[in-house]
N, C-alpha and C positions, 0 to 999 in steps of 0.2 A: 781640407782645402789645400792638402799638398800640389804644389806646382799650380798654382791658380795666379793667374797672368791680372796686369793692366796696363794697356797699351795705349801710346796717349801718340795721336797725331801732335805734329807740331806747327804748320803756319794756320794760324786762325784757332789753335786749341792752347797752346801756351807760349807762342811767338807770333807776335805781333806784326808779322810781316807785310798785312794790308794797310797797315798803319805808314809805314815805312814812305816818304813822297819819291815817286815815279820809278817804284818797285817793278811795275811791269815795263814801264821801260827800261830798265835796269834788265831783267829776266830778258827779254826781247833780243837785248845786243849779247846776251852769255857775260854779265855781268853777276856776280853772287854776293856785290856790298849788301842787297836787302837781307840775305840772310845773315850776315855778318853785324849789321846794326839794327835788326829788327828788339824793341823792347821786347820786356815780360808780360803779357797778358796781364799776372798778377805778381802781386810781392815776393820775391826770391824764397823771402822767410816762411810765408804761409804756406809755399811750396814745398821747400825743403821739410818743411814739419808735416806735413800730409804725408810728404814721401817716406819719411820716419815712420812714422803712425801704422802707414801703411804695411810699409815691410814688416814691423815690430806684430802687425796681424798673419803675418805668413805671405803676403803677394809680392809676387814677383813684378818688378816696372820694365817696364819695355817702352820705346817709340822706336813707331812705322810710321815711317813718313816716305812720301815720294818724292822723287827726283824730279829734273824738269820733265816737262811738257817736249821740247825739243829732241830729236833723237841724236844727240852727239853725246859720245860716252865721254869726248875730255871735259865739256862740261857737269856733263854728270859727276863726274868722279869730284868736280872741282867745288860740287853744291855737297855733296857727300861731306866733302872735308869742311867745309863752311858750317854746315847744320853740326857737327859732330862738335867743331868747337866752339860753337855756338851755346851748345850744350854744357862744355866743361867751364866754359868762361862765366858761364851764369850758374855753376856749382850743382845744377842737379844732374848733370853726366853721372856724378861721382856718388848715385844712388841709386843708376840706372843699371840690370842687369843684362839688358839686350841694347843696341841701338841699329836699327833696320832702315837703311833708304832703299828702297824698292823703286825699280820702273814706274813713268807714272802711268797710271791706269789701271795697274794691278791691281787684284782682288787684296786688299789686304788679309780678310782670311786666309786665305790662300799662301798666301808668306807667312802667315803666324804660326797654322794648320800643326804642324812639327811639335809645338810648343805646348799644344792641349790648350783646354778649355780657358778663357779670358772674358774680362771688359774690354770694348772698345771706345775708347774715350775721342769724337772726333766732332769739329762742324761741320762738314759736310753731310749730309742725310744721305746721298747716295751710298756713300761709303757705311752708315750704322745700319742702313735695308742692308745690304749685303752681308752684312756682319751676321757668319750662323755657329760663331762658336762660344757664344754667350750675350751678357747681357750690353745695351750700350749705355752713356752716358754724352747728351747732348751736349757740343758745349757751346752752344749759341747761348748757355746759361752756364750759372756760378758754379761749375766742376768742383772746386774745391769744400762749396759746401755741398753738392751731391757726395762726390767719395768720400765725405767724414761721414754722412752716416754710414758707410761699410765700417767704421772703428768704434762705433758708439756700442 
């Protein structure tokens, strides 16, 4: 299982950014509060101990996540930083070995491809059909107890 990825999108997989009120209008004007006050999906703690778990089984964590929708790189770069500390503020940065904002609409494989074989942990179905460098994990459902059976 050497070098064995899992790659966890972040709005709608463990940022709660639909939650967020008037996110898209927020996104719309190149505003990036939604990713800045988006909650956690789930308990930080539950999280951080998966991601323990996890690493302590030999996998490597990653998140791919895309950039806006809009094609302006100063927002882009300005959702980058948002998501990224978005990341470290709620403590699981600081168990992450990659963090990836890709263009949106990219193939996520495609950007991971580099990194070898993976989960892709995402909601969107578009993106786990496209997923051909391993298995995925839905997370329109309870991710965290899907990945604990990888440590059982």
């Amino acid at each position: 299982m050497d070098n064995k990825w899992i790659w966890f999108d972040m709005d709608g997989t463990i940022a709660d950014l639909y939650g967020v009120d008037g996110w898209l209008d927020d996104l719309m004007a190149f505003d990036v509060r939604p990713y800045a006050v988006a909650d956690m999906l789930y308990s930080v703690l539950d999280l951080l101990d998966l991601f323990v778990e996890l690493k302590a089984r030999g996998y490597k964590l990653g998140v791919i996540s895309w950039g806006s929708k809009a094609n302006n790189a100063d927002y882009d770069k300005a959702v980058t930083e948002a998501k990224k500390k978005w990341l470290y503020e709620k403590m699981v940065g600081y168990l992450l070995d990659k963090i990836i904002v890709t263009p949106y609409g990219v193939r996520k494989a495609d950007t991971c491809r580099k990194y070898g074989a993976g989960i892709l942990v995402d909601d969107e179905e578009q993106n786990r059909t496209a997923w051909d460098l391993g298995a995925t994990v839905n997370a329109n459902e309870n991710i965290v107890r899907a990945l604990r059976a990888l440590t059982a």
